[in-house]
C-alpha positions in Angstrom: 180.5 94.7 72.8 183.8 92.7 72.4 183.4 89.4 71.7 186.9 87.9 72.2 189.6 90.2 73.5 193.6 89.2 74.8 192.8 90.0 78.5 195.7 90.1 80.8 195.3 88.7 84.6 197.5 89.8 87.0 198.1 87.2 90.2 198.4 83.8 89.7 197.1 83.0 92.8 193.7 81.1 93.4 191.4 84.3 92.9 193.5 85.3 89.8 193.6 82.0 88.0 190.0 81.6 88.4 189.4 84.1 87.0 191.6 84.0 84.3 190.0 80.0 83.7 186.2 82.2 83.7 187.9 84.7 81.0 188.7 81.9 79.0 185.4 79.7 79.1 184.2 82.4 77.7 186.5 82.6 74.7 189.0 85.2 75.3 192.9 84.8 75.2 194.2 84.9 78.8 197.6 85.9 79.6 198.5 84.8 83.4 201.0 86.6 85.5 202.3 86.0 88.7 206.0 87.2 90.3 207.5 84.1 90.7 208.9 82.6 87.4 209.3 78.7 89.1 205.4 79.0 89.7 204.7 80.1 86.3 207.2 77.1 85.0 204.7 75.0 86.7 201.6 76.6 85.7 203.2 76.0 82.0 204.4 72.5 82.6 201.6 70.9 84.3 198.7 73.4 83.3 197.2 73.1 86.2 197.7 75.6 89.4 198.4 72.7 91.8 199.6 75.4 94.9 195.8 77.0 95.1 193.8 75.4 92.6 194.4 71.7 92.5 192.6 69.1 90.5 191.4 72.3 87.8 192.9 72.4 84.5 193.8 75.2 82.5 192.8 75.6 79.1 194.5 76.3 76.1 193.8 80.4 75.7 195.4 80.9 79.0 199.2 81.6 78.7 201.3 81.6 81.8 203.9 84.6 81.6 206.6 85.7 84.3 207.1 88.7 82.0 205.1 92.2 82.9 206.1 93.6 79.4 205.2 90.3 77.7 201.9 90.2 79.2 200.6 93.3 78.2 201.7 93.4 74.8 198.5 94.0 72.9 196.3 93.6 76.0 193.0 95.4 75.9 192.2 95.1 79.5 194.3 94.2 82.9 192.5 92.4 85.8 194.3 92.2 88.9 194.2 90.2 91.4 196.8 90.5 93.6 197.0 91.1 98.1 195.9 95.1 98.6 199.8 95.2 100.1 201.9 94.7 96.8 198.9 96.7 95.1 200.6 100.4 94.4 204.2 99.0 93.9 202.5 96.6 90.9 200.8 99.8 89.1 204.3 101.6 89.3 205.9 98.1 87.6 203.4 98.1 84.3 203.4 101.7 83.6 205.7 101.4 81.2 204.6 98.5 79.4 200.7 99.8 79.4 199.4 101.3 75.7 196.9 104.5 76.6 193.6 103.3 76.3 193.5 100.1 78.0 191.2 99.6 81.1 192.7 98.7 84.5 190.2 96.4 86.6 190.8 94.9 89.3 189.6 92.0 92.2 191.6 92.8 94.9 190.2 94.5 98.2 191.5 96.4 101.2 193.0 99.5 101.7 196.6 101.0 101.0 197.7 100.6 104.7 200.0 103.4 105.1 197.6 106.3 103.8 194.4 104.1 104.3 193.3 104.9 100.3 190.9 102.9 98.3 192.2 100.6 95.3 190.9 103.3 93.1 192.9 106.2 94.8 196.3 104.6 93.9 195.3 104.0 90.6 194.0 107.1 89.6 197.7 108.8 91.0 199.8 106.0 89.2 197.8 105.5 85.6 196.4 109.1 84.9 194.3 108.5 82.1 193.2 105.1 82.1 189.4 103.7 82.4 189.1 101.3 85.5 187.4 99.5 87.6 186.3 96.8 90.3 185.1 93.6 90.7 183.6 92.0 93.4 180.5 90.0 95.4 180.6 86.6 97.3 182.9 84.5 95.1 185.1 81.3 96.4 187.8 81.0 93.6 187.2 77.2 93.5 183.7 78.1 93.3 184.3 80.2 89.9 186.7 77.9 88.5 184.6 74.5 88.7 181.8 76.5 87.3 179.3 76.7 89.8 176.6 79.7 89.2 177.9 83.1 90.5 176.7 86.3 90.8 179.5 89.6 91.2 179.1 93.3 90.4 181.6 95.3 88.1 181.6 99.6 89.3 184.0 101.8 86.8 184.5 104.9 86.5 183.2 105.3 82.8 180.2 103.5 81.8 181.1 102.1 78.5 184.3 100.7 79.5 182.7 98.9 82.4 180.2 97.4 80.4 182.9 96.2 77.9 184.9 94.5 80.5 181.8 93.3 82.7 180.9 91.2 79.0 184.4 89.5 79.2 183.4 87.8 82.8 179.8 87.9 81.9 178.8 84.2 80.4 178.5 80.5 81.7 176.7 80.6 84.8 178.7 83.5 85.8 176.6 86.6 86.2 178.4 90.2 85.7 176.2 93.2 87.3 177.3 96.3 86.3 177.1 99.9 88.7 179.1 103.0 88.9 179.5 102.9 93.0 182.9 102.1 92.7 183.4 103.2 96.6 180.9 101.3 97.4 182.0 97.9 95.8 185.8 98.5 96.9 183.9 98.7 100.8 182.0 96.1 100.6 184.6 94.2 99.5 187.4 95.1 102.1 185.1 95.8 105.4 183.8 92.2 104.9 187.0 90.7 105.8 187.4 92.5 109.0 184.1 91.0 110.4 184.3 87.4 109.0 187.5 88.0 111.4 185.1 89.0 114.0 182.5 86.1 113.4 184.9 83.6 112.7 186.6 84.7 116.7 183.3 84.3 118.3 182.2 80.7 116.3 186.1 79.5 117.6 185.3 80.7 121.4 181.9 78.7 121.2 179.2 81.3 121.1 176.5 80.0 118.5 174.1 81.2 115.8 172.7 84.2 117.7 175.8 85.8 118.4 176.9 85.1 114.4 173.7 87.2 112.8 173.9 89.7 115.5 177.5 90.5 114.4 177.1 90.2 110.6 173.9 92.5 111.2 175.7 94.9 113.4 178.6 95.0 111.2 176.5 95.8 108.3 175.5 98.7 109.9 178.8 99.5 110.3 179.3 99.1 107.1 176.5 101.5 105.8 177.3 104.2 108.4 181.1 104.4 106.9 179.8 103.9 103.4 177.7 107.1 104.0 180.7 108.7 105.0 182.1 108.6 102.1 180.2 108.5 99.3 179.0 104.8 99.1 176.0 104.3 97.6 173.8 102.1 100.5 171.7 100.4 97.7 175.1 98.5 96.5 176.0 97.9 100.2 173.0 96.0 100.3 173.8 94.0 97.3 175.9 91.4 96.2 179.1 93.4 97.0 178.0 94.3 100.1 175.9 91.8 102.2 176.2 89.2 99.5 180.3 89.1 100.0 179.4 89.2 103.9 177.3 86.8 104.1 179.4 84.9 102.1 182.8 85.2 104.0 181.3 85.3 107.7 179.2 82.3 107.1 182.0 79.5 104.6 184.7 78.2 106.1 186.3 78.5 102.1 186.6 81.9 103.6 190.6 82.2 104.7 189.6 85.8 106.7 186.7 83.5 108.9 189.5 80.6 109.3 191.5 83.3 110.6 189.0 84.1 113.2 188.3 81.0 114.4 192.1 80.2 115.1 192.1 83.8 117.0 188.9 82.8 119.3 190.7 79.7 119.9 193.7 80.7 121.4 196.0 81.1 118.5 198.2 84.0 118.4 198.3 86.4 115.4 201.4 84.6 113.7 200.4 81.2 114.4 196.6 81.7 112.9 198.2 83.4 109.6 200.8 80.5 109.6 197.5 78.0 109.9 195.3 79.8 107.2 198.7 80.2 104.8 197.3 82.6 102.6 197.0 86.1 102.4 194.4 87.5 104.9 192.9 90.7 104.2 191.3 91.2 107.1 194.2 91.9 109.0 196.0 95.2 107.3 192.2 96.4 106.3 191.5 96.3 110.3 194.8 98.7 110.7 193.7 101.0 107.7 190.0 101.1 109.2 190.8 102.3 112.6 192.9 105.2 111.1 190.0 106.1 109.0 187.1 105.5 112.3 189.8 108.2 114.3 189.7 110.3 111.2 186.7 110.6 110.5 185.6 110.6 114.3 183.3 107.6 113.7 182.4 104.7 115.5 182.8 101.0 114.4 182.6 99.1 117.5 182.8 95.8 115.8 186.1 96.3 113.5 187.4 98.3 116.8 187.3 95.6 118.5 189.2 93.6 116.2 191.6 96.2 115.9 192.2 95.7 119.0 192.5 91.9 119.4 194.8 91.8 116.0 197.2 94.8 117.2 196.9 95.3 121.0 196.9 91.7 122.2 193.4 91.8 124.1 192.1 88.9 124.9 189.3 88.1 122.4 186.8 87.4 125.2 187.4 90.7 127.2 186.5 92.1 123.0 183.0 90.9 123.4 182.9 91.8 127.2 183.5 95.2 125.7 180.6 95.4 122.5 178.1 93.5 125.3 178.7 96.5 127.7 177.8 99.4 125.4 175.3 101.5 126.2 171.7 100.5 125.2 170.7 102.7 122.0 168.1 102.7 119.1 168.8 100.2 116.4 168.7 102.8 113.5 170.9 105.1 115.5 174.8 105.0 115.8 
């Protein structure tokens, strides 16, 4: 097991530089990136990551770089953190710079949009070769970077690699599970956002705590009956990377893809409720990539079709619920 390691965090965001700050509680040399060199200047400057994580300082073993090739010289492992968008184009950028041998992990989730692939897909066709990995559960980055106890899981594709990397996070009230569903922790973590979009709607039109576990319930379903689809394991979507991270981003209104829905489900248009939430919301390209996949795969997600819906046909979020209260009456272990 490695003890300390020079482990290099891709994103500089809020979900990166916590855990880049978790990396280096536990003693291992952190180098930061991020894509803009004036935020990086300021990361350096005022050690502290005052755009996302104000009021948290960054310790010494965590070096803000702007440079990809700088970053992973003499890395042994690459977290990234970055939105699912920009996630192929980054792979493409560090090729060059990344020695055989090191592990790719990453904490992103969603979907490549255009060809509706899984984190893992792209990184299996840009870095041939290389060990890899996600991470993921109900985590708030401010949660992680203050310290308060946390629970993720780690899925890889080899077993010892993920181990390895799982002990670098693993440490200081932080708990790293380990698994080798890496399907299943890369769905847990994207389908989530897609239905904190569809409880965060119905809390902003008014509809209370019934209608809130009936969708995260139904939605897990939904969740499972994809999963089985293909290849998820249903004992991790019942764990911390599955209901854990739904419970978790349905429930907090930490939780930018919930915020989201509650601007929707109160009148706010698409544009205005990203403006408001002014981060990157997952939920919305992971609804696009899901509907391709439902048609696909001839499936039926009522719940994230809905949302679909609402986020890229203009239907009134009401008229949405009208809809999924309308269905016909079925078994609740059916489809």
């Amino acid at each position: 097991m490695i003890k300390k390691s020079t482990v290099t965090v891709l994103g500089a965001g809020s979900w990166g530089t916590a855990l880049a700050i978790q990396l280096a509680r536990n003693g291992q040399q952190v180098n930061l990136w991020g894509h803009r060199a004036e935020h990086i200047e300021a990361l350096i400057a005022e050690r502290e990551n005052k755009a996302y994580l104000p009021g948290i300082s960054l310790s010494e073993n965590i070096k803000p770089l702007a440079s990809l090739e700088l970053c992973l010289k003499n890395t042994q492992a690459v977290l990234i953190a970055i939105p699912s968008k920009t996630f192929r184009d980054l792979l493409k950028s560090l090729k060059p710079f990344l020695d055989p041998g090191v592990s790719v992990f990453w904490a992103s989730k969603g979907f490549e949009i255009e060809t509706g692939k899984l984190l893992h897909e792209l990184v299996c066709e840009e870095l041939p070769g290389h060990h890899y990995g996600v991470v993921s559960g109900p985590t708030f980055a401010g949660e992680v970077a203050t310290g308060l106890p946390t629970a993720i899981t780690c899925a890889g594709d080899d077993q010892s690699a993920t181990t390895q990397f799982a002990s670098l996070l693993h440490g200081n009230r932080f708990r790293c599970y380990t698994s080798e569903d890496v399907v299943g922790v890369e769905l847990g973590g994207a389908l989530k956002n897609i239905l904190a979009i569809a409880v965060g709607a119905a809390d902003g039109l008014g509809f209370g705590a019934n209608t809130r576990a009936a969708l995260i319930t139904r939605g897990l379903s939904e969740e499972m009956r994809l999963g089985e689809c293909l290849g998820a394991r249903q004992e991790t979507l019942m764990g911390l990377a599955g209901l854990g991270d739904l419970l978790l981003t349905c429930t907090d209104d930490q939780s930018r893809n919930r915020r989201f829905g509650l601007a929707i489900g109160r009148g706010k248009t698409v544009d205005q409720a990203e403006k408001e939430v002014g981060q990157t919301v997952e939920g919305l390209p992971a609804a696009k990539a899901i509907h391709r996949i439902a048609h696909k795969l001839k499936l039926e997600l009522p719940i994230m079709e809905q949302v679909y819906h609402v986020l890229y046909e203009g239907k009134n979020p009401l008229d949405a619920v009208k809809d999924l209260e309308s269905r016909p009456r079925r078994p609740e272990l059916g489809d």
